[in-house]
C-alpha positions in Angstrom: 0.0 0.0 0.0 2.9 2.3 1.1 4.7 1.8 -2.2 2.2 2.2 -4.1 1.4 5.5 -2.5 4.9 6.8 -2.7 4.7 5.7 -6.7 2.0 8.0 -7.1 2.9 10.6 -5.5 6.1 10.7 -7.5 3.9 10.5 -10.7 2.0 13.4 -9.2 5.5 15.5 -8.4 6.8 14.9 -11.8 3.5 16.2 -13.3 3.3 19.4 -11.2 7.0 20.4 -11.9 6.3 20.3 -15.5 3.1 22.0 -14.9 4.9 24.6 -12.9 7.8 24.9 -15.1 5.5 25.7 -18.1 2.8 27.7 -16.4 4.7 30.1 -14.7 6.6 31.1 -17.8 3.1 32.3 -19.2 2.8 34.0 -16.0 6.2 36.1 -15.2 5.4 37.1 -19.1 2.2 38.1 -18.5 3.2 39.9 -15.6 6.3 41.8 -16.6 3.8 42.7 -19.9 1.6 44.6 -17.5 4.4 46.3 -16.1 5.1 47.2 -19.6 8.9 45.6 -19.4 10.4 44.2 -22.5 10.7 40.6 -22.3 12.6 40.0 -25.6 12.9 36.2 -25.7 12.2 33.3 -28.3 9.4 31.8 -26.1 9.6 28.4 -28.1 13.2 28.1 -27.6 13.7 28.9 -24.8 10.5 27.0 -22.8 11.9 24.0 -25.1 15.7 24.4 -23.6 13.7 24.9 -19.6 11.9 21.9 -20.1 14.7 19.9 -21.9 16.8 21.1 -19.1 14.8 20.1 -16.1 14.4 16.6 -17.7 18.2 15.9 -17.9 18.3 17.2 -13.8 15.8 14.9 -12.7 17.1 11.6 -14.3 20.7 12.6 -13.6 20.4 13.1 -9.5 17.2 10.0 -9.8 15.2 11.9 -7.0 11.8 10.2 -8.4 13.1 6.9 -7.4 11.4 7.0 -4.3 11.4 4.6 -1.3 10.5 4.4 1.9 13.7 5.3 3.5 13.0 8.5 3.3 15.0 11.5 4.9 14.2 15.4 4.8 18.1 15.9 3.9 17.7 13.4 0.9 14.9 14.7 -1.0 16.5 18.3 0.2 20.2 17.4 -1.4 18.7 15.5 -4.6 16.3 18.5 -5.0 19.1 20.9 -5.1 21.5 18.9 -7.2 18.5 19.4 -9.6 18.1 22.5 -9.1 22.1 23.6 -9.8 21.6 21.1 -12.3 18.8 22.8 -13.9 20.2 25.9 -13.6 23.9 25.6 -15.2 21.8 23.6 -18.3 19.9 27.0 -18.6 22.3 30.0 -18.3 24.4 27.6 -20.9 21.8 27.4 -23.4 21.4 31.2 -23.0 25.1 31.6 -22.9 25.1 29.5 -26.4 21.7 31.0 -27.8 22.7 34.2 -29.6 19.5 36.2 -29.1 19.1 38.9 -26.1 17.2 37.6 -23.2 16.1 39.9 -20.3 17.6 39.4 -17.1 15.0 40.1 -14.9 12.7 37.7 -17.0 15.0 34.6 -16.5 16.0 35.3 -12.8 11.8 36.1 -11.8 11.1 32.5 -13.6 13.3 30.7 -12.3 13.1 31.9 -8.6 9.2 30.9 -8.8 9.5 27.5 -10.0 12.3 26.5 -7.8 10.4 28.1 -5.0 7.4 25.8 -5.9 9.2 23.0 -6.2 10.6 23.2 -2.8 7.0 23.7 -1.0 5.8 20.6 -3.4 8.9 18.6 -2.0 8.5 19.4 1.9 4.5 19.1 1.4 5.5 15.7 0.3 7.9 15.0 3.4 5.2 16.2 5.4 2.7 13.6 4.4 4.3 11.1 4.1 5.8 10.9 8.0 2.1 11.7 8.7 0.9 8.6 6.6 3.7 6.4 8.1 2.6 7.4 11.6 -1.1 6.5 10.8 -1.9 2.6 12.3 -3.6 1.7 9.0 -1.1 1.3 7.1 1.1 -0.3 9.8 3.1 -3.5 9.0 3.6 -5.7 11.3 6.9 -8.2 11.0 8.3 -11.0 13.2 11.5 -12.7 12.7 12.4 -16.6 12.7 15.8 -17.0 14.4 16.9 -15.0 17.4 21.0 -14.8 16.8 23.3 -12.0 16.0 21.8 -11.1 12.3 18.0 -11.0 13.6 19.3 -8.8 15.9 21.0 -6.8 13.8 18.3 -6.8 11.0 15.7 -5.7 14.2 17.8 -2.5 14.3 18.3 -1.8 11.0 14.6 -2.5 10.5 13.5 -0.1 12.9 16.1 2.9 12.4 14.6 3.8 9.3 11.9 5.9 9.2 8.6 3.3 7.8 5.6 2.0 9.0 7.3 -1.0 9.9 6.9 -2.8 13.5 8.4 -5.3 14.8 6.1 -8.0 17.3 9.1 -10.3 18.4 10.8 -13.4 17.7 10.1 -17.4 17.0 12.9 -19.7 18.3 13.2 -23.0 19.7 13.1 -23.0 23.5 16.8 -24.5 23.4 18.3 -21.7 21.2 17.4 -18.5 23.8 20.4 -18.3 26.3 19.6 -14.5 27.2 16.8 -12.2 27.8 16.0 -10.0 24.8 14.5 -6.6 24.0 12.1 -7.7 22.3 9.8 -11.1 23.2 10.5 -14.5 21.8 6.7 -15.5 20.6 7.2 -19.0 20.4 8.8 -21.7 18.3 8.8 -22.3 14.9 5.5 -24.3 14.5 3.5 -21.2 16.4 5.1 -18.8 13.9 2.4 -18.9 11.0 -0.2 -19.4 13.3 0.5 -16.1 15.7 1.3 -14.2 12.3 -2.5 -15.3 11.2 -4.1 -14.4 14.4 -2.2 -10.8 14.8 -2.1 -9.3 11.3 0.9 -10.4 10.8 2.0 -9.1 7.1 6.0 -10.2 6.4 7.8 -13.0 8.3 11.9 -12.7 8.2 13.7 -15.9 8.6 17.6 -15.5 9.9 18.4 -19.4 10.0 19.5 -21.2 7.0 17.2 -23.6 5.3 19.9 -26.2 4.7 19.9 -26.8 9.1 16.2 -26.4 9.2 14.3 -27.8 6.3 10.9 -27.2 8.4 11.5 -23.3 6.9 10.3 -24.5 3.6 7.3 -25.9 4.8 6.9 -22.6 6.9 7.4 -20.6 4.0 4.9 -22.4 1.9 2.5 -22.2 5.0 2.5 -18.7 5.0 2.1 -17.4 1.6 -1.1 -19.7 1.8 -2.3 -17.5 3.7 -1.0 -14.3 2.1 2.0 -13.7 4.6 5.1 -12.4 3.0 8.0 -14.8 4.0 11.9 -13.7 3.3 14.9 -15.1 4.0 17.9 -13.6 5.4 21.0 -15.1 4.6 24.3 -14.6 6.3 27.9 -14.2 4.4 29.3 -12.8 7.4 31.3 -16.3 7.5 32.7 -15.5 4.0 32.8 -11.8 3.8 32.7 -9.7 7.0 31.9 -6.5 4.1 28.4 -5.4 2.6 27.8 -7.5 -0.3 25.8 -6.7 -3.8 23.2 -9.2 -5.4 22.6 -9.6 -8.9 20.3 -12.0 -11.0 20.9 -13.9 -14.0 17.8 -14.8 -14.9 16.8 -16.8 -11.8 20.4 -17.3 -10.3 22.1 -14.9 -7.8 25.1 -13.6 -8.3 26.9 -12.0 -5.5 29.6 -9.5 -6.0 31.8 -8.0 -3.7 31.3 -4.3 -4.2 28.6 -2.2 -6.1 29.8 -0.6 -9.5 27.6 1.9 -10.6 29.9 2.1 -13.6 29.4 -1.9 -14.7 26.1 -0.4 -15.8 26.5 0.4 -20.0 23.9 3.2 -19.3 26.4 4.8 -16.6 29.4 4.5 -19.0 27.4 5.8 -21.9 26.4 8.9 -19.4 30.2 9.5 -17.9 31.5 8.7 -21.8 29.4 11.5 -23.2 30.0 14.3 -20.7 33.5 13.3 -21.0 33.5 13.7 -24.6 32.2 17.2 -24.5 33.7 18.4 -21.6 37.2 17.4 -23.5 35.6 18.8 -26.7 35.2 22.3 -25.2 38.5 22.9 -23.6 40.1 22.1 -26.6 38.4 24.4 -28.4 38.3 27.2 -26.0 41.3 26.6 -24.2 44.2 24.3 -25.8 43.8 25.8 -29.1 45.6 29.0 -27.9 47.0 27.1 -24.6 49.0 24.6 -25.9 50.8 27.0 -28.4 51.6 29.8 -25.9 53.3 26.8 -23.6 54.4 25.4 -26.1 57.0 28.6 -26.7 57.4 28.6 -23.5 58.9 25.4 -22.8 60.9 25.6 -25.9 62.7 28.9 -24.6 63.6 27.8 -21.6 65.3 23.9 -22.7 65.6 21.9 -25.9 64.0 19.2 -26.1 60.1 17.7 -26.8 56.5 20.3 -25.8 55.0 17.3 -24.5 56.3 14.9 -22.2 54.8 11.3 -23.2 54.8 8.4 -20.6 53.3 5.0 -20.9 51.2 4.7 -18.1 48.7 1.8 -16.4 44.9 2.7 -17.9 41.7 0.9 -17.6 41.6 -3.1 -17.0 45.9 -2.6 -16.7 45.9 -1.9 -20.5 49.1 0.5 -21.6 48.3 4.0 -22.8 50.5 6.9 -24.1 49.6 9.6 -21.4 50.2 13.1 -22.5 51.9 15.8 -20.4 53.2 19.2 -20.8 57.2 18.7 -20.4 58.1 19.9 -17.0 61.6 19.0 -16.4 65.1 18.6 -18.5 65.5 15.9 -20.5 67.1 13.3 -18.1 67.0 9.2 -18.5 65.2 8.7 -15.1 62.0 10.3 -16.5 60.7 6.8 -16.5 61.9 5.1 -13.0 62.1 8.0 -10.3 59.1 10.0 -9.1 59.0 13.3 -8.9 59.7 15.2 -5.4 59.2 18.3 -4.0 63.1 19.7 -4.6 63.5 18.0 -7.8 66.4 19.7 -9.4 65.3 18.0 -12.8 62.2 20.6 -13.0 62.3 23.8 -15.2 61.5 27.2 -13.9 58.4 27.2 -16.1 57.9 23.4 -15.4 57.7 24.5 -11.5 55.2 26.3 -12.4 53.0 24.2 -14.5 52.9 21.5 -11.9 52.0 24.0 -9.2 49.0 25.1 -11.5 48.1 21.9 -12.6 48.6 23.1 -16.4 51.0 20.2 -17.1 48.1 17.8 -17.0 45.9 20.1 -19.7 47.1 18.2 -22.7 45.4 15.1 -21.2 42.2 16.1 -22.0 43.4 14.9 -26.0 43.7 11.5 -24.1 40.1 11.8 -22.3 38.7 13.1 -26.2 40.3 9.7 -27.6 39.0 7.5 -24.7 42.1 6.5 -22.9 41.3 8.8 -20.0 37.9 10.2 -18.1 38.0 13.5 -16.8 37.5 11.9 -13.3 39.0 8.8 -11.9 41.9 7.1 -10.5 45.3 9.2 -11.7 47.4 6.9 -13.5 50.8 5.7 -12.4 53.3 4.9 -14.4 54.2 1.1 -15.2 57.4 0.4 -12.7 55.2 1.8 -9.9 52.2 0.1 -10.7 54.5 -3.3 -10.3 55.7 -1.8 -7.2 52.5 -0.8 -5.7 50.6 -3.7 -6.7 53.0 -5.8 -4.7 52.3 -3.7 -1.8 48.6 -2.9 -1.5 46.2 -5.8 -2.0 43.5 -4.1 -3.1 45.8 -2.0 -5.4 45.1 -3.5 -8.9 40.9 -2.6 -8.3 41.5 0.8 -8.9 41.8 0.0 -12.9 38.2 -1.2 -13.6 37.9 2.3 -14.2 39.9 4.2 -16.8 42.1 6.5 -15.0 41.4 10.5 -14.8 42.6 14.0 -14.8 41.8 14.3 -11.6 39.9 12.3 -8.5 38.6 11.7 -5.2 41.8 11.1 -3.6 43.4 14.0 -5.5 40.6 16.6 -4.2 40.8 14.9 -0.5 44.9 15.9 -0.2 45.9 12.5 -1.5 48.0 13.6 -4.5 51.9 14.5 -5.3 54.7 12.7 -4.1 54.5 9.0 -2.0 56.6 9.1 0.2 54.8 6.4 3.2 53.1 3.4 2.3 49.6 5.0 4.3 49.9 7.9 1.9 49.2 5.0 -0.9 46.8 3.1 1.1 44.9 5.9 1.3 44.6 7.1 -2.1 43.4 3.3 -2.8 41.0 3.6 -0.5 39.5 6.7 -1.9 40.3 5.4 -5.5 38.2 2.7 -4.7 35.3 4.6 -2.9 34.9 6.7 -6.0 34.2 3.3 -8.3 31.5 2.2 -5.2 30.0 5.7 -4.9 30.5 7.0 -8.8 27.7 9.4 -10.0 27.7 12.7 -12.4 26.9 14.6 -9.3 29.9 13.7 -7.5 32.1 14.1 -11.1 30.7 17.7 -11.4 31.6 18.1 -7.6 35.4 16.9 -7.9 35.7 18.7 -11.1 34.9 22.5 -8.9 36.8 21.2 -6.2 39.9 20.5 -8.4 39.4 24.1 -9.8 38.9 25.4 -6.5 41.8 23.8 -4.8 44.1 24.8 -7.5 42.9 29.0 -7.1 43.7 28.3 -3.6 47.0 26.6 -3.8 47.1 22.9 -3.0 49.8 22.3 -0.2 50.4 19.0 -1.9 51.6 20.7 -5.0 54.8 21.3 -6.6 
C-alpha cells in the first residue's frame, strides 16, 4: 500500500514540476507585460531548452526513485542537485543562444519554480511521515531466528523511518540463552499461526534452510495465507563486508562491491560528458593554450612540448599519457618520481605543476577515450608493479579508466609518496569513488579541483 502511494505521489510530483515549469513562464510574461517591461525572448526556444533542461536534472540526481527510506536531507540534497543542475543547463543554453534575453525575466522565472518546487517537495515530506505514523497502514513483522543477524536486522529495520513494526521473535526454547529486547513469541511451529491471528504481514527468517528444512514448509505455509515470507542469509562467515546481489535470470550472483559504472547506461552517461567536456576545452582553451606553452617550454630547454609516458589505464591496458614537459630531459623520466626539490624541473615546469597546467594536454587523451576526466590518476608502469606488490587491493582501482583528476586527489591525496599510508589511502579513496560514482559527484570533484588549484594545493609542486 505504502509503495504504491509513494509511486503516485512521484507521478503526481513529476507532473506538477512540468506543470509549474511551463505555467509560470506564461505567467512572469504576462506579468512583466503589465508592467510594460520588455521581455525579448524566443518563447519556443527557450521553454523548449527549460523543459529539456529540467528533464536531464531529474534523471541525472534520480530523486523520483522514491522509497520508503525516506529522509528530509535526501529529497533536500537530490532537489538541489537538480536544481544547480537545472540551472547551469539554462544559463548555458542562453550563454550559447545568440539572441538577447532579459535578465530580470529569467531570474523572476526561475526563482518561482524552484520556489514551488521546494514547497511541493516538503509538502511531500510532510505527508508522508504523517501517513507512516497512521496505524492503518502499519506493518507488522516477526523474525524466525533469534542470533546476532535478527538482531541486527531488528535494528536496521527499525532505524529507518517506515511503517514498519516489529512484534518479536520465534525460536526454539533451546536456542534463547539470554533475555532479549524484544519477546520471543514461540517456536517455529507457532510462527504462522500467531502471524495469522495478529495481522501479521511479512515473516523474516535469519536461519538457514539447509539446518532447518521445516523453513520450507513454513514458507509455503505462509504465503497460503498471504503472509510475505523472506529469507535472510548470512555471508558474514565468508565476507565480514556489505555484499551486492545480482540476478541472472533466476540465479544470484553476489559480487563484492557495487559498480555503478558496470552499468553500460552509466558509462554511456560519464562517456558522453567526457566527450564534451574534453571537446570544449580544446576548443576554447588548448587551441591558444597549448601553443603559448608550447614557446614557452621551448625557450627555456631543448628538447620535446610534450612529455609522453606509458602509463597503467583501464583493466591494466598501456596507454601513451600526455603531459606538458616539465623538467630537463634526463634518463630517469621513466623510474624515479618526482619530489618536492626536484632539481630535474624547469623554472616554467615548477610552475606548470604548481597550477596543474601540465596535465591540460590530457584532455586529448580523455577526447580519444584512454582517459575520463575523473578517476583514478594513473601511475606509471614500474610503480604500478611496485605498488601492486604492496597494496592488496591496489590492482581494483583499474576497472575504471584512470582520470585528470579524482577523489583522492581533491581529499589531499595527491603528489609525491613518500609512506606506504599515503598509498593506502589514495586506494582507499580510489576505490570509494568506483562504489559511490555518480555525475553529481564528477561535477563536484571537477569544482573542487578548480577550487583547490585557485587556492593553492599544499600537496603541490
Amino acid at each position: 500500500m505504502l509503495n504504491r502511494y509513494l509511486k503516485i505521489c512521484s507521478i503526481q510530483i513529476l507532473v506538477f514540476d512540468f506543470i509549474s515549469l511551463n505555467g509560470f513562464f506564461f505567467f512572469t510574461q504576462y506579468w512583466m507585460q503589465q508592467f510594460s517591461v520588455p521581455v525579448h525572448v524566443n518563447r519556443d526556444a527557450f521553454l523548449l531548452a527549460s523543459n529539456i533542461s529540467w528533464a536531464i536534472a531529474l534523471y541525472t540526481t534520480g530523486i523520483y526513485f522514491m522509497s520508503q527510506q525516506l529522509s528530509y536531507e535526501r529529497i533536500t540534497r537530490k532537489t538541489i542537485q537538480s536544481v544547480l543542475y537545472y540551472l547551469l543547463l539554462i544559463l548555458l543554453f542562453v550563454f550559447l543562444y545568440k539572441e538577447a534575453y532579459n535578465r530580470i525575466f529569467i531570474v523572476t522565472y526561475c526563482l518561482l519554480f524552484i520556489a514551488v518546487a521546494l514547497i511541493d517537495r516538503l509538502f511531500f515530506y510532510m505527508l508522508t511521515n504523517y501517513i507512516l505514523r497512521r496505524k492503518e497502514i502499519e506493518r507488522k513483522v516477526v523474525i524466525v531466528g533469534y542470533n546476532d543477524l535478527s538482531k541486527q536486522l531488528v535494528d536496521n529495520l527499525l532505524g529507518r523511518k517506515s511503517n514498519l513494526r516489529f512484534e518479536g521473535y520465534f525460536e526454539e526454547p533451546s536456542n534463547v540463552h539470554e533475555l532479549s529486547f524484544y519477546p520471543v513469541i514461540g517456536n517455529l511451529q507457532e510462527c504462522v499461526t500467531y502471524a495469522q491471528t495478529n495481522n501479521i504481514r511479512e515473516i523474516y527468517s535469519t536461519l538457514s534452510p539447509e539446518q532447518f528444512p521445516y523453513l520450507y514448509t513454513l514458507a509455503h505455509e505462509a504465503e497460503r495465507h498471504f503472509i510475505r515470507f523472506r529469507f535472510v542469509p548470512d555471508f558474514r562467515m565468508f565476507v565480514n563486508r556489505q555484499i551486492y546481489i545480482d540476478y541472472l535470470d533466476n540465479i544470484p550472483i553476489i559480487s563484492l562491491r557495487s559498480e555503478p559504472l558496470d552499468d553500460i547506461a552509466n558509462r554511456i552517461r560519464k562517456r558522453v560528458f567526457d566527450i564534451m567536456f574534453s571537446a570544449f576545452v580544446m576548443v576554447f582553451i588548448l587551441s591558444w593554450l597549448i601553443p603559448l606553452l608550447a614557446l614557452l617550454v621551448k625557450l627555456e630547454s631543448r628538447g620535446p612540448i610534450f612529455f609522453i609516458q606509458h602509463r597503467t589505464g583501464r583493466n591494466n591496458q598501456t596507454f601513451r599519457c600526455l603531459k606538458f614537459r616539465s623538467m630537463y630531459v634526463n634518463n630517469d623520466a621513466n623510474n624515479k618520481q618526482a619530489s618536492r626539490n626536484d632539481r630535474r624541473f624547469t623554472k616554467i615546469g615548477r610552475i606548470l605543476r604548481k597550477t596543474n597546467l601540465d596535465e591540460m594536454p590530457q584532455f586529448l587523451n580523455v577526447f580519444v577515450g584512454d582517459m575520463s576526466i575523473v578517476g583514478p590518476r594513473p601511475h606509471m608502469l614500474k610503480h604500478t608493479e611496485e605498488y601492486s606488490a604492496i597494496i592488496q587491493k591496489y590492482m581494483i582501482r583499474h576497472f575504471l579508466k584512470p582520470g585528470i583528476t579524482g577523489w583522492a586527489q581533491v581529499n589531499g591525496y595527491r603528489g609525491e609518496i613518500t609512506e606506504e599510508v599515503h598509498l593506502r589511502k589514495r586506494i582507499e579513496h580510489d576505490i570509494w569513488y568506483m562504489e559511490n560514482w555518480s555525475v553529481y559527484l564528477d561535477l563536484r570533484i571537477i569544482f573542487l579541483t578548480v577550487f583547490n588549484t585557485i587556492r593553492g594545493d599544499k600537496n603541490a609542486f
